[in-house]
C-alpha positions as YAML, in Angstrom:
chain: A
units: angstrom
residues:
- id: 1
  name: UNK
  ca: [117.97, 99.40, 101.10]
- id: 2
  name: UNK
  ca: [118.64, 102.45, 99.24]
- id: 3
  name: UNK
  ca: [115.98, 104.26, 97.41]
- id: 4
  name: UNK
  ca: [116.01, 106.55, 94.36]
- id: 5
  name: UNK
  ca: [114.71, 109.85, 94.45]
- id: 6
  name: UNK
  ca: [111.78, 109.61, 92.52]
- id: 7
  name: UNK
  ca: [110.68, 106.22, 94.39]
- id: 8
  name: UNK
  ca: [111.06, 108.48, 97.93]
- id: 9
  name: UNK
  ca: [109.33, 110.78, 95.77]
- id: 10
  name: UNK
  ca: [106.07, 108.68, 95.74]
- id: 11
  name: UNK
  ca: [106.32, 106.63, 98.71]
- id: 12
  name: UNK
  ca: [106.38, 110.44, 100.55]
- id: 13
  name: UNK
  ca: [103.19, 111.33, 98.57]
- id: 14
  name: UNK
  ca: [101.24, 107.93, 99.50]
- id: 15
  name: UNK
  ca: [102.10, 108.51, 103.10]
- id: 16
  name: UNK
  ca: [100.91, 112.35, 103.23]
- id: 17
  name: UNK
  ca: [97.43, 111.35, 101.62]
- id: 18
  name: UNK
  ca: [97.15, 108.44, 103.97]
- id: 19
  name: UNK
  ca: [97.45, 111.09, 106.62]
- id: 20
  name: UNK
  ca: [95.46, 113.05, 105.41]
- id: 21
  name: UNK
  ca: [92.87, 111.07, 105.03]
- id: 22
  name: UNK
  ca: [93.68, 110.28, 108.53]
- id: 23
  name: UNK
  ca: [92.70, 113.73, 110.04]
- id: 24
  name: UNK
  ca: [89.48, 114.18, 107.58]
- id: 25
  name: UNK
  ca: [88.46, 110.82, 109.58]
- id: 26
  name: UNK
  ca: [89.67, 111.99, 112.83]
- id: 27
  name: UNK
  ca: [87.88, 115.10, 112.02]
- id: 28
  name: UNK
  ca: [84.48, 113.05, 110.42]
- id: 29
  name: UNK
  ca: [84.99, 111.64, 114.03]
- id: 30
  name: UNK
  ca: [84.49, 114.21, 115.98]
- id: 31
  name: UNK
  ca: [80.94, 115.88, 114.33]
- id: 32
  name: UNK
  ca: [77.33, 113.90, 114.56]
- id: 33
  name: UNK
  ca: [77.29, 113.29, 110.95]
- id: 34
  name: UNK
  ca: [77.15, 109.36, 110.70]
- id: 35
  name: UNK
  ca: [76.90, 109.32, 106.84]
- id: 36
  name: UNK
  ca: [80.31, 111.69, 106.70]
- id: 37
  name: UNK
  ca: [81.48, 109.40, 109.56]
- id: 38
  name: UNK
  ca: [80.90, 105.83, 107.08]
- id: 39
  name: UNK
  ca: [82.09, 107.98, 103.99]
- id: 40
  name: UNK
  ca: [85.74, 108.75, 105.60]
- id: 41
  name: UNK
  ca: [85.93, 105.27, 107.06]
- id: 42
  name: UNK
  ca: [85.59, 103.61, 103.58]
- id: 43
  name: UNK
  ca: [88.12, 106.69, 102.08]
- id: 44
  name: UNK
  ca: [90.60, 105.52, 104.59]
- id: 45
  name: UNK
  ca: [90.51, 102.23, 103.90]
- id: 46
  name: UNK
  ca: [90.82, 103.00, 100.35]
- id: 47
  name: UNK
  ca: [93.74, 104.91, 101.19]
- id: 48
  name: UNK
  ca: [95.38, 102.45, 103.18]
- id: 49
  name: UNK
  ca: [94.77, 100.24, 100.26]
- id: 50
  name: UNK
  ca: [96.77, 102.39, 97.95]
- id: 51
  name: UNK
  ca: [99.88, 102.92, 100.44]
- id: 52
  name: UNK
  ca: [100.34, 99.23, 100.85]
- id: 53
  name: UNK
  ca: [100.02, 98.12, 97.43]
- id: 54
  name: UNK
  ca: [102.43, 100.95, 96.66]
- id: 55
  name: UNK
  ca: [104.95, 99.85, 99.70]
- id: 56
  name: UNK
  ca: [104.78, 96.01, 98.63]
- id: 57
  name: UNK
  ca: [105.39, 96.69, 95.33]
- id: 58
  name: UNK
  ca: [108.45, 99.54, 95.72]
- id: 59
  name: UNK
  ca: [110.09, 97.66, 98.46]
- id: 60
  name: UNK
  ca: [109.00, 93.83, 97.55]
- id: 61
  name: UNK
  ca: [108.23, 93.70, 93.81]
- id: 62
  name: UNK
  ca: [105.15, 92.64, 94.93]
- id: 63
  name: UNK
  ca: [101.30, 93.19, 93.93]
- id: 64
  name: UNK
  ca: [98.80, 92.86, 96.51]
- id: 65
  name: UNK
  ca: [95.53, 91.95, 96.07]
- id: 66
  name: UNK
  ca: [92.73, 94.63, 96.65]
- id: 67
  name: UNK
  ca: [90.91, 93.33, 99.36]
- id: 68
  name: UNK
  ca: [91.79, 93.89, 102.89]
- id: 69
  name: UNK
  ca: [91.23, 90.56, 103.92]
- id: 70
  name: UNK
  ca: [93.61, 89.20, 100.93]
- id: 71
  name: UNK
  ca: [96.28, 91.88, 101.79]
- id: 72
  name: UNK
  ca: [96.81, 90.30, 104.84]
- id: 73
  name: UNK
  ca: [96.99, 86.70, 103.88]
- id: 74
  name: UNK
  ca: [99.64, 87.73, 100.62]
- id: 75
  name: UNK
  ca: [101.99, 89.82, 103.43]
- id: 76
  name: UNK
  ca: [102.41, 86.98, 105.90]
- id: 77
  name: UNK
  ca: [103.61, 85.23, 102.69]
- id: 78
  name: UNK
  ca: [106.43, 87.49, 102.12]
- id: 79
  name: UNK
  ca: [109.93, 87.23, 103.70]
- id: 80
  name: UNK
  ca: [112.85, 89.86, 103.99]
- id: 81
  name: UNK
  ca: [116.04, 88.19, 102.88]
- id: 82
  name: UNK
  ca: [119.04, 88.94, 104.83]
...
């Protein structure tokens, strides 16, 4: 499936802050400060969050709920017509 520029546009920029959020954890990782440690996990999540709401509802026409546990349930739900 095709997609327009400015839809590649922002699926691009949802995927570079996901990675970045990625390396501040990966970073928060490596140092002995739990609190910064808990802080990045929950901005990654968040961040993950974002991407796949954005994803389902570029690619799927979907919205997906907020919660993590609810994300999961609504994407077994969906199907990819041939």
């Amino acid at each position: 499936m095709p997609l327009d520029s400015q839809t590649s546009a922002e699926i691009l920029t949802s995927i570079t802050s996901a990675a970045q959020s990625l390396s501040e954890l990966d970073a928060a990782l490596h140092s002995a400060d739990l609190a910064n440690l808990q802080g990045k996990v929950a901005s990654v999540m968040a961040t993950e969050i974002v991407l796949l709401r954005h994803l389902a509802t570029k690619l799927f026409d979907t919205d997906l709920p907020h919660d993590p546990v609810e994300i999961s349930e609504a994407l077994s739900q969906l199907s990819v017509e041939s």
